[in-house]
N, C-alpha and C positions, 0 to 999 in steps of 0.2 A: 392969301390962302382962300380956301373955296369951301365954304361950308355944303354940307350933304346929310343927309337925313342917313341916322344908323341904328340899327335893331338894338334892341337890349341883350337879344342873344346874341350879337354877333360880339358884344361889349362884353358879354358873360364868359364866353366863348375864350374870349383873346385874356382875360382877366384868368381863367383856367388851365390855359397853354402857358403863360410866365410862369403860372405857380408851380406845375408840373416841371418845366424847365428847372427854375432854382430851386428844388426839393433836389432833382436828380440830380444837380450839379453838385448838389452838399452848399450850397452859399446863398444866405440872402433868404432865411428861413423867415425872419417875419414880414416880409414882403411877400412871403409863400401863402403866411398866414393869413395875411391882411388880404391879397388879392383871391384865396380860393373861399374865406369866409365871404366877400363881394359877389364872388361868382354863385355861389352856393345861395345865396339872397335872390339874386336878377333870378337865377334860374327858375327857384320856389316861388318866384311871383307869377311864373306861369304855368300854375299847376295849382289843380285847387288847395285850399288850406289842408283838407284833410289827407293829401297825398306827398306835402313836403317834407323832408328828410325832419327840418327843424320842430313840425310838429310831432311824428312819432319822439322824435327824441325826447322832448318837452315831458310827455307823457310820459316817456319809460322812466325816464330820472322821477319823475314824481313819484308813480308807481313804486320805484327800485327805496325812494326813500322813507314809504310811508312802509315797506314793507319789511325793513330795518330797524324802526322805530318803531311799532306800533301803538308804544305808549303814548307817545306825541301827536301834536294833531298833522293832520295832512296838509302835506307843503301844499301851496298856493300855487295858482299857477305863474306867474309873477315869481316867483322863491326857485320854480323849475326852471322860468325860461331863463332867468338870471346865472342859474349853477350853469347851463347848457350853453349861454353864452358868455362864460366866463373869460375863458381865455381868447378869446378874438377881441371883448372887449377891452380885455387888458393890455391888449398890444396896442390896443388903436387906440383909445383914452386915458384921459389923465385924470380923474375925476377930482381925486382930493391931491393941491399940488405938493403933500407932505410923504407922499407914494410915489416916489423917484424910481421905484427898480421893480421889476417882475420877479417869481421863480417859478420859471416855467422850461420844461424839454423842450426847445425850439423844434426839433427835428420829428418829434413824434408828435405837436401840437399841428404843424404843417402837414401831416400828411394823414392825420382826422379830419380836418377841415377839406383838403383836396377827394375824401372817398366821402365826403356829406355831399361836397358840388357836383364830386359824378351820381352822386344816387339821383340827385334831380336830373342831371343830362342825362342821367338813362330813362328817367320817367319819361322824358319828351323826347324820345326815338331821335338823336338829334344825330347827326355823320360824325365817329371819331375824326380829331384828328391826328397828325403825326404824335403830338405829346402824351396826347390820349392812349396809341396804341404804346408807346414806348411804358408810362405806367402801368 
């Protein structure tokens, strides 16, 4: 084999094209999960902090829960990023091994995660591709 030197968005790219794929297929939704939360990461690394999907979010969940609560103190930001990435993390870690099973909508957690990775692919003006337009 030949190694070669590869972008992070081209890796971001091909990680958001699978997910797209196996979303619209209906099959292999946490693989959708797992590869469009990935892609949605590479992407937001190039883009400053204050413009990635994962930081508005962070914030809105904070916001949304302090605004809910008002008695209570203000979630942390740690307390947000965690609620925000909840379920990616659940699919992809085992934290405690007495947490055998998820309950999670595979189908509508895959395709949150695939419109978090295109809000970064639309911040950096990047060329749809076929998967892209078919979403």
């Amino acid at each position: 084999m030949t190694e070669r030197k590869v972008s992070k968005l081209e890796i971001a790219q091909e990680y958001l094209d699978a997910a797209i794929e196996f979303f619209l297929a209906g099959t292999n939704f946490f693989c959708a999960i797992h590869l469009a939360a990935a892609a949605e990461e590479l992407f937001g690394a190039h883009l400053p902090k204050s413009q990635r999907v994962s930081t508005s979010a962070w914030k809105a969940n904070r916001a949304l829960k302090w605004e809910t609560d008002e008695t209570g103190p203000i979630p942390t930001k740690a307390d947000a990023l965690r609620s925000v990435n909840k379920w990616k993390n659940e699919v992809k870690h085992m934290k405690n091994r007495a947490r055998r099973t998820v309950t999670i909508d595979p189908p509508f957690i895959a395709e949150h995660h695939i419109e978090h990775a295109l809000i970064n692919f639309y911040k950096l003006k990047l060329q749809k591709s076929a998967a892209v337009w078919k979403f």
